[in-house]
C-alpha positions as CSV (number, residue, x, y, z in Angstrom):
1,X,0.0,0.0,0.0
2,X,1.0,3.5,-0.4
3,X,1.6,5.0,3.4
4,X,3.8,8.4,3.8
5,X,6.6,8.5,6.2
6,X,6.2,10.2,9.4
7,X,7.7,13.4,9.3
8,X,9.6,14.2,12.7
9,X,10.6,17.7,12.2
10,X,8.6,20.5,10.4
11,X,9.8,23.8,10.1
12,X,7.3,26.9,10.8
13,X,6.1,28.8,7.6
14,X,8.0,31.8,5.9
15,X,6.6,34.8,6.8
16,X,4.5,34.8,3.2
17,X,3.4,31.3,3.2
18,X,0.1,30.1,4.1
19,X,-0.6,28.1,7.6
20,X,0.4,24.7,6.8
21,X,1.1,25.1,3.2
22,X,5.3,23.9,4.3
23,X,4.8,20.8,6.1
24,X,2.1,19.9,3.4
25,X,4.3,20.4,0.8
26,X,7.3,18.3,3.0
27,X,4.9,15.5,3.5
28,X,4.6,15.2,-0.2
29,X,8.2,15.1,-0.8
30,X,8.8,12.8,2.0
31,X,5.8,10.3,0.3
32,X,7.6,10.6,-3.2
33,X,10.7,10.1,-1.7
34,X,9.4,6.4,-0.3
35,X,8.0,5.7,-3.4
36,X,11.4,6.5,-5.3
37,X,13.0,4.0,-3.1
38,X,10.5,1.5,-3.4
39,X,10.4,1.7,-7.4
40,X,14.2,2.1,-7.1
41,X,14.7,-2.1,-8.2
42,X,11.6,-1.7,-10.9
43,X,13.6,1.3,-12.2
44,X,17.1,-0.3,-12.2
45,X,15.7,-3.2,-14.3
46,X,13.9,-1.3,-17.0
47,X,16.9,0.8,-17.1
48,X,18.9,-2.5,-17.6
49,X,16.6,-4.0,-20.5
50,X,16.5,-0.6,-22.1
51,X,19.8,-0.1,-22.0
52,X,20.9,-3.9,-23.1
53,X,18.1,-3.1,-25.9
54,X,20.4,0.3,-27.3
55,X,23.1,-1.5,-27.4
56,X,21.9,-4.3,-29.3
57,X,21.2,-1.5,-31.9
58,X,23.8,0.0,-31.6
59,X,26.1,-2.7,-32.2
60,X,24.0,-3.0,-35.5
61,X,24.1,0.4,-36.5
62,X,27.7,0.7,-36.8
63,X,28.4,-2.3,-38.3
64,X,25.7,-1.2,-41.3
65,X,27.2,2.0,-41.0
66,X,24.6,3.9,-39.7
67,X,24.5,6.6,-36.8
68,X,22.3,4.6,-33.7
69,X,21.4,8.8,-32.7
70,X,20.0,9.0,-36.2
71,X,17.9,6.3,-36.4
72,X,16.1,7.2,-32.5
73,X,16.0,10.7,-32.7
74,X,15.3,11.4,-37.1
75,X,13.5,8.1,-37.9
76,X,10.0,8.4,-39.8
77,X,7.7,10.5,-37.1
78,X,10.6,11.7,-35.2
79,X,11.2,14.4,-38.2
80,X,8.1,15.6,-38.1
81,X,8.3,16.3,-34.2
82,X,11.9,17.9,-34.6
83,X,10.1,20.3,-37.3
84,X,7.2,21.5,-35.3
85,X,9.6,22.0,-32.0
86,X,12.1,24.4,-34.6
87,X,9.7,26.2,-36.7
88,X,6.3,25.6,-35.1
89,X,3.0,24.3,-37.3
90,X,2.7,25.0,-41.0
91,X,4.3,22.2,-42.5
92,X,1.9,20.8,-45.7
93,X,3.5,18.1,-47.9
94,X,1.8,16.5,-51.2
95,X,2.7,12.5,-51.2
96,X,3.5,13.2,-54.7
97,X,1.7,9.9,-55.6
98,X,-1.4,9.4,-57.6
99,X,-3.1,8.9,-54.0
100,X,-5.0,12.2,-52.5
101,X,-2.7,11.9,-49.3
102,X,-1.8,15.3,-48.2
103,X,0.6,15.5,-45.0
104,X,-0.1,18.1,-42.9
105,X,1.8,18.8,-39.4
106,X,-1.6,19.7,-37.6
107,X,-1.9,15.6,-36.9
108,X,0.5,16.1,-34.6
109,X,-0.4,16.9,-31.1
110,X,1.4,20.0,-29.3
111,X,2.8,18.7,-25.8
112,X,6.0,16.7,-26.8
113,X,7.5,18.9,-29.6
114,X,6.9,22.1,-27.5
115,X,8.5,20.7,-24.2
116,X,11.3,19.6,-26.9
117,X,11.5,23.6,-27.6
118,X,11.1,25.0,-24.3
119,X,13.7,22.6,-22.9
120,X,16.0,23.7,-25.4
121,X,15.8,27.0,-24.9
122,X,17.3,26.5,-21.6
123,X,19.5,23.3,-22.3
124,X,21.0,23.8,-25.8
125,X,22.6,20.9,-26.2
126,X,21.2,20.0,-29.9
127,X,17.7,19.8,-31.0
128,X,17.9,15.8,-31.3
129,X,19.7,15.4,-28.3
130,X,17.0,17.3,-26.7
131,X,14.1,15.5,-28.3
132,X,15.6,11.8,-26.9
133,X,16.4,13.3,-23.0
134,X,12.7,14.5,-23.0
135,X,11.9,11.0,-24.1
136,X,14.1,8.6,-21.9
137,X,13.1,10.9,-19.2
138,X,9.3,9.8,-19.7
139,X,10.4,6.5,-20.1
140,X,11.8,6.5,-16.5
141,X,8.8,8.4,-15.4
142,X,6.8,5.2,-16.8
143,X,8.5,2.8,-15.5
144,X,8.0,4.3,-11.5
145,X,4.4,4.8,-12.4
146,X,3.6,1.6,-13.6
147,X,5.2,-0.5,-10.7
148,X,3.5,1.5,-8.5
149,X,0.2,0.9,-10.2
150,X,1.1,-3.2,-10.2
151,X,2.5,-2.7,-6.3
152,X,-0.5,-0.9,-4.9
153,X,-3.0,-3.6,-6.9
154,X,-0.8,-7.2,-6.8
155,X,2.5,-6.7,-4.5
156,X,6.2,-5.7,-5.2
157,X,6.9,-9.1,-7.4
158,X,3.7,-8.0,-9.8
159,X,5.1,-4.7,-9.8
160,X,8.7,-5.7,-11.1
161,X,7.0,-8.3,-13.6
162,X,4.7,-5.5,-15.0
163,X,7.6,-2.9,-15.1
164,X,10.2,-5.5,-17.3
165,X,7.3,-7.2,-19.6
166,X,6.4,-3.3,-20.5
167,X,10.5,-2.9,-21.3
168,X,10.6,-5.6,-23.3
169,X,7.2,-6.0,-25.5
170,X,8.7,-6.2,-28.8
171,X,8.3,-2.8,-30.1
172,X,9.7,-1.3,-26.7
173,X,12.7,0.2,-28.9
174,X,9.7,3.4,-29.6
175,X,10.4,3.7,-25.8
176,X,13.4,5.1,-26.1
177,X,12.6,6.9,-29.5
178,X,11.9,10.8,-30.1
179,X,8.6,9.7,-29.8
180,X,5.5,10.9,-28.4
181,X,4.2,7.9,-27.0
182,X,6.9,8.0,-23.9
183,X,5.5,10.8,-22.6
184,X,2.0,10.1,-23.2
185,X,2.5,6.5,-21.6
186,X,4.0,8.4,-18.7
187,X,1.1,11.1,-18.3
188,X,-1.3,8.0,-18.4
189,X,0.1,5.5,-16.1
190,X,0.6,8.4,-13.5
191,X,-3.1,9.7,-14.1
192,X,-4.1,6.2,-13.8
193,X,-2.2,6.0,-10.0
194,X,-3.9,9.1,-9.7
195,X,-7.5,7.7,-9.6
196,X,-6.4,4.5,-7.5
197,X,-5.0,6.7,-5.0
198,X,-8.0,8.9,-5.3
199,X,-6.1,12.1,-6.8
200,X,-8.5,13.2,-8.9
201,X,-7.7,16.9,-9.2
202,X,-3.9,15.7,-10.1
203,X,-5.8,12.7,-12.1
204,X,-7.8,15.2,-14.2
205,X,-4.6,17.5,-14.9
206,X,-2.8,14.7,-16.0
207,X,-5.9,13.5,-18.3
208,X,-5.8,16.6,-19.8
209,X,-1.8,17.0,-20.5
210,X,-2.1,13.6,-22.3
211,X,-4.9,14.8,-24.3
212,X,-2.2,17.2,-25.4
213,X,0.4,14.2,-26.7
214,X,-1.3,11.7,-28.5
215,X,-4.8,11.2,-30.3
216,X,-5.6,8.5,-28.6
217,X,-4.7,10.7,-25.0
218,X,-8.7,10.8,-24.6
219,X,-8.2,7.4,-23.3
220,X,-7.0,8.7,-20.1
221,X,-10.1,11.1,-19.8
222,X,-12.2,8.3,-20.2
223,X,-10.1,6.3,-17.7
224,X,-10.7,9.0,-15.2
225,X,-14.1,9.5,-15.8
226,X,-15.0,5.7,-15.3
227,X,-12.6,6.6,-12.0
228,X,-15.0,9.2,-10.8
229,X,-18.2,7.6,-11.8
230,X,-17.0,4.3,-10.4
231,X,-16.3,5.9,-6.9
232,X,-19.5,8.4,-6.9
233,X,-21.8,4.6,-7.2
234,X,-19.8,3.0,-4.9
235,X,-20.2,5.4,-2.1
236,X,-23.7,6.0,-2.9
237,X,-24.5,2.1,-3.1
238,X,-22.7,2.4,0.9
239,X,-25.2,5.2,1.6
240,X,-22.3,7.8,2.0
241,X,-21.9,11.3,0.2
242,X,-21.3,10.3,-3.3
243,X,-20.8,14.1,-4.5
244,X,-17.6,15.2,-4.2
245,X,-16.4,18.4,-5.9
246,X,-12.8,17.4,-6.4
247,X,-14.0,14.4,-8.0
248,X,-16.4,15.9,-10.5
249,X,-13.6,18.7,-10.8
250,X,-11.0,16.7,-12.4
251,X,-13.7,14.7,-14.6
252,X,-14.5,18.4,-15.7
253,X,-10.6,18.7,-16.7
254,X,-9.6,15.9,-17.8
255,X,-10.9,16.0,-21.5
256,X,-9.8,19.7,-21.8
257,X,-6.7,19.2,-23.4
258,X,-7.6,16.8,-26.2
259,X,-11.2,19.0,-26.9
260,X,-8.7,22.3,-27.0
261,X,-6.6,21.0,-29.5
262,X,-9.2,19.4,-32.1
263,X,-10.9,22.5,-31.8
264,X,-8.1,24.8,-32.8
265,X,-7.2,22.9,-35.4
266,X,-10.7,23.0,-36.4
267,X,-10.6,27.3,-36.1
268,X,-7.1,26.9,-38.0
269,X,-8.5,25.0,-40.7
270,X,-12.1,26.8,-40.5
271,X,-13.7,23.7,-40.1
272,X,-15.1,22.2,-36.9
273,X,-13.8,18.4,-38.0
274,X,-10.8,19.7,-39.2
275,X,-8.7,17.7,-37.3
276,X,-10.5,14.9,-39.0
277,X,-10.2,15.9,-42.2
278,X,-6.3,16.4,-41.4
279,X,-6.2,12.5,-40.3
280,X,-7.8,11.4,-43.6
281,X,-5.1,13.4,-45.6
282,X,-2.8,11.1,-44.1
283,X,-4.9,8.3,-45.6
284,X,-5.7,7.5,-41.5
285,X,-9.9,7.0,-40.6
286,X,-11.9,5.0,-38.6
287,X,-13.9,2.3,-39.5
288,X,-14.4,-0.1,-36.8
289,X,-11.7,-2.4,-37.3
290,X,-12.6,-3.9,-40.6
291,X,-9.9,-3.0,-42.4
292,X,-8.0,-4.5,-39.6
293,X,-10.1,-7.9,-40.1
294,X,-8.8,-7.8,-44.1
295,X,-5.8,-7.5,-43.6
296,X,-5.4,-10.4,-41.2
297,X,-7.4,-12.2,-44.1
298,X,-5.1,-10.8,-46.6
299,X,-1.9,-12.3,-44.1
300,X,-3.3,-15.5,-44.0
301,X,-3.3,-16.3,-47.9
302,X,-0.7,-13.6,-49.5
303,X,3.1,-13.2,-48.5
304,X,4.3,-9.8,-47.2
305,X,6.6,-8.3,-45.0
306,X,7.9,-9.5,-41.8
307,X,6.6,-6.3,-39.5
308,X,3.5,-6.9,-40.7
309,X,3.2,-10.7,-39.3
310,X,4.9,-9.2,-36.4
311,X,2.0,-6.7,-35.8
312,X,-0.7,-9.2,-36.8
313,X,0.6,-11.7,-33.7
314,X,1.0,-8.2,-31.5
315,X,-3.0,-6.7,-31.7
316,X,-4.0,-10.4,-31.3
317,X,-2.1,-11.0,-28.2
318,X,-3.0,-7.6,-26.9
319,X,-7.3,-8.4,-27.6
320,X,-6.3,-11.9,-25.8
321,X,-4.6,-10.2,-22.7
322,X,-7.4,-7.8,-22.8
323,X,-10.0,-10.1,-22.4
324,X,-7.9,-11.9,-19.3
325,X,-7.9,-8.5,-18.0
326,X,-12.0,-8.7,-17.8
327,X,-12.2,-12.2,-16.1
328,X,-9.2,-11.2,-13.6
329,X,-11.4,-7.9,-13.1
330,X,-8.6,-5.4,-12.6
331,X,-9.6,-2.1,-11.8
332,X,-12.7,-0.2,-14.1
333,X,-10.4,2.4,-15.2
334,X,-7.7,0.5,-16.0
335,X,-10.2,-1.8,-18.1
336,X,-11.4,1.7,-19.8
337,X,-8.2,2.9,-20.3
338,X,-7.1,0.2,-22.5
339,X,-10.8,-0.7,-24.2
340,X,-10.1,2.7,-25.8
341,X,-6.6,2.1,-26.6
342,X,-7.5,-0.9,-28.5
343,X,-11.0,0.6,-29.8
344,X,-8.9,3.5,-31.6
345,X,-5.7,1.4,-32.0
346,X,-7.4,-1.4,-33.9
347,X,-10.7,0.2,-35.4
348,X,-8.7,3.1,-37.1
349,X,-7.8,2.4,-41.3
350,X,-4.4,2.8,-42.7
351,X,-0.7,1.8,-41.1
352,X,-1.4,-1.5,-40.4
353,X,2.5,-2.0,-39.3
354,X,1.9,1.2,-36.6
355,X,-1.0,-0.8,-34.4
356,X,1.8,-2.3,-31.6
357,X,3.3,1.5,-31.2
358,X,-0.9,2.7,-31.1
359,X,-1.3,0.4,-28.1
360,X,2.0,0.0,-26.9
361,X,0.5,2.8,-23.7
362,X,-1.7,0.2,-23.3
363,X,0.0,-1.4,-19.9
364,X,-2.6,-2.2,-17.8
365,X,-3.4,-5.3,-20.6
366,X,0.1,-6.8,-19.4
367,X,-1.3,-7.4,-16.1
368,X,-2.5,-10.8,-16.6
369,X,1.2,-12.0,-18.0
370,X,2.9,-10.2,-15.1
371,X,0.7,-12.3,-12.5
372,X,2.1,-15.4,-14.8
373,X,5.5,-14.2,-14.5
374,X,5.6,-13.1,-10.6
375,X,4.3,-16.8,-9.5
376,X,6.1,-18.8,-12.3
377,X,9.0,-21.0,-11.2
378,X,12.2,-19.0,-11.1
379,X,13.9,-21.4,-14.0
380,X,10.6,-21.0,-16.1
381,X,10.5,-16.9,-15.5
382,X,14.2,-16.9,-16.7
383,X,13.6,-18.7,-19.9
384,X,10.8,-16.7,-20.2
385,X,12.2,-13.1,-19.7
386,X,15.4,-14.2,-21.6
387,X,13.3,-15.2,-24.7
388,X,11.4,-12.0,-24.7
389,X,14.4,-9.9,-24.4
390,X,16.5,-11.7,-27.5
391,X,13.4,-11.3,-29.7
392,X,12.6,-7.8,-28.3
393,X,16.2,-6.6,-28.9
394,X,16.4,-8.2,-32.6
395,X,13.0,-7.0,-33.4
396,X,13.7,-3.3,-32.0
397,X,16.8,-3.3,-34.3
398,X,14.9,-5.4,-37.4
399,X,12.7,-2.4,-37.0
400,X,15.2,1.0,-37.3
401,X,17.6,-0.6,-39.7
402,X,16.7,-3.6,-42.3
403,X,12.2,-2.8,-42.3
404,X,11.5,-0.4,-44.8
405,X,8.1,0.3,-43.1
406,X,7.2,3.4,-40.9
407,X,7.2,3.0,-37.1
């Protein structure tokens, strides 16, 4: 459980600061600091399958005579990113094909290129160097949030199973990518501790700042949400208060930031869906997974490329896990959370190859396989992790420097 340390010593408040407001704010601190050193081992072993996992590729790169800072910080997406943080939005770029694909820098969602610019501003240390620091950072950021999330519902051993299965699912290479689903995975999984800790103001912020990262942030919102709704039945089903304004506050907030982008794109374009129409210039729509459905036909009776078997096996296991999730009943939001993951990730047309990075933020589904993996046999866990971290290491590197298919 999560319990604060007692604080001993509390110095009176500054002559400006409001009664209280200083050992508040120390009793935080000291509560972050226990949960640091809890998460220290979770940390040290994502850190460690990471860091095996960049050297893997690196190894690679400079033996096919590529730059390994090239290919994480300039691949495919990245680019695009590293455009918006220099120059801002404005970027419109014909396909050049006979297809009426149009690429247009508004699909990209504000949060990770502009932290990218303001931290350069104060840390110039190169643009690209920049863009992976703000992404490693999130990764780290991750990994505390999500053993504390698999501590707080299963114990320390879930917690560390959770942590290294999400380090080495075998797209994890984006993880450490100038990417933006680091720091959207990190914004979830700490708005998701948020409403099992009953945070909801912080939950609510944190909804809001991933609705600024990633399209599919909004399933955060409707993680906390479910959160708030959950707790308001609960406590009225116990015949206690069920109104609470902090709750209902941060379900208030927590779709702001996704709604405030869509609809400035929409007064930037002039159109109310413009954000919409901007996605179907990329050739990217929804339609309920059946495109999805033809192309696993398509798999099963025509030869193509590796990433795309790859990805096929990926969603599958994903919807499998999922389901697990359900019958294990882990926590409503969680379960919402990742139902929208995988209802955008799968139902949505076009870059079939891109589904495991649209539900890599997905965690919570790896629940079930970390309960497998805490009370498995210490010989059968080693085989185990040792498997997934050759194939997740060779498929990280098949992916930046032999596939010639977008991430």
């Amino acid at each position: 459980m999560y319990t604060a340390e007692p604080v001993s010593t509390q110095s009176p408040p500054g002559p400006g600061d409001p009664p209280g407001l200083r050992p508040l704010v120390r009793s935080r601190l000291a509560r972050a600091r226990s949960s640091l050193r809890r998460s220290a081992p979770a940390l040290g072993v994502y850190a460690a399958v990471r860091a095996a996992g960049l050297l893997f590729l690196t190894a690679y790169a400079w033996y096919s005579g590529a730059h390994p800072r090239t290919l994480l910080g300039t691949s495919w997406d990245a680019r695009w990113y590293l455009r918006i943080a220099q120059y801002g939005y404005g970027t419109v770029i014909p396909s050049g094909t006979q297809h009426a694909v149009i690429y247009n820098d508004l699909a990209f969602f504000p949060l990770y290129p502009m932290t990218v610019r303001a931290v350069h501003a104060v840390l110039p240390i190169g643009l690209v160097n920049v863009a992976l620091l703000v992404a490693w950072a999130a990764a780290g950021l991750t990994a505390w949030a999500v053993y504390l999330i698999g501590e707080r519902l299963y114990g320390h051993r879930v917690g560390m199973a959770l942590v290294l299965l999400y380090g080495l699912l075998p797209h994890a290479i984006i993880q450490t990518m100038a990417y933006t689903e680091p720091v959207l995975t990190a914004l979830s999984a700490w708005a998701l501790y948020a409403v099992l800790t009953k945070r909801w103001i912080a939950a609510g912020t944190l909804a809001a700042l991933a609705g600024c990262a990633r399209p599919n942030g909004c399933a955060v919102a409707a993680a906390v949400i479910a959160g708030v709704l959950v707790d308001a039945w609960r406590k009225r089903k116990a015949g206690r208060r069920w109104f609470e304004p902090r709750a209902w506050a941060g379900a208030l907030i927590a779709p702001l930031g996704w709604l405030g982008y869509v609809l400035w794109v929409g007064l930037e374009t002039g159109d109310l869906k413009g954000y919409f129409t901007v996605q179907a210039g990329w050739g990217s729509r929804y339609d309920f997974g059946w495109s999805a459905l033809r192309y696993f036909k398509h798999l099963l009776t025509h030869p193509s490329y590796f990433t795309y078997y790859v990805a096929a096996f990926i969603v599958a296991g994903f919807v499998i896990l999922f389901v697990l999730c359900v019958t294990d009943r882990i926590p409503v939001a969680l379960l919402v959370y990742s139902a929208v993951l995988l209802l955008i990730g799968i139902g949505g047309a076009g870059f079939f190859q891109c589904k495991p990075r649209f539900l890599m933020p997905a965690f919570p589904v790896l629940i079930p396989a970390a309960l497998a993996l805490a009370r498995a046999r210490p010989r059968t866990a080693a085989v185990a992790v040792v498997s997934l971290a050759g194939f997740s290491f060779c498929y990280g590197t098949y992916l930046l420097t032999v596939s010639p298919l977008a991430l």
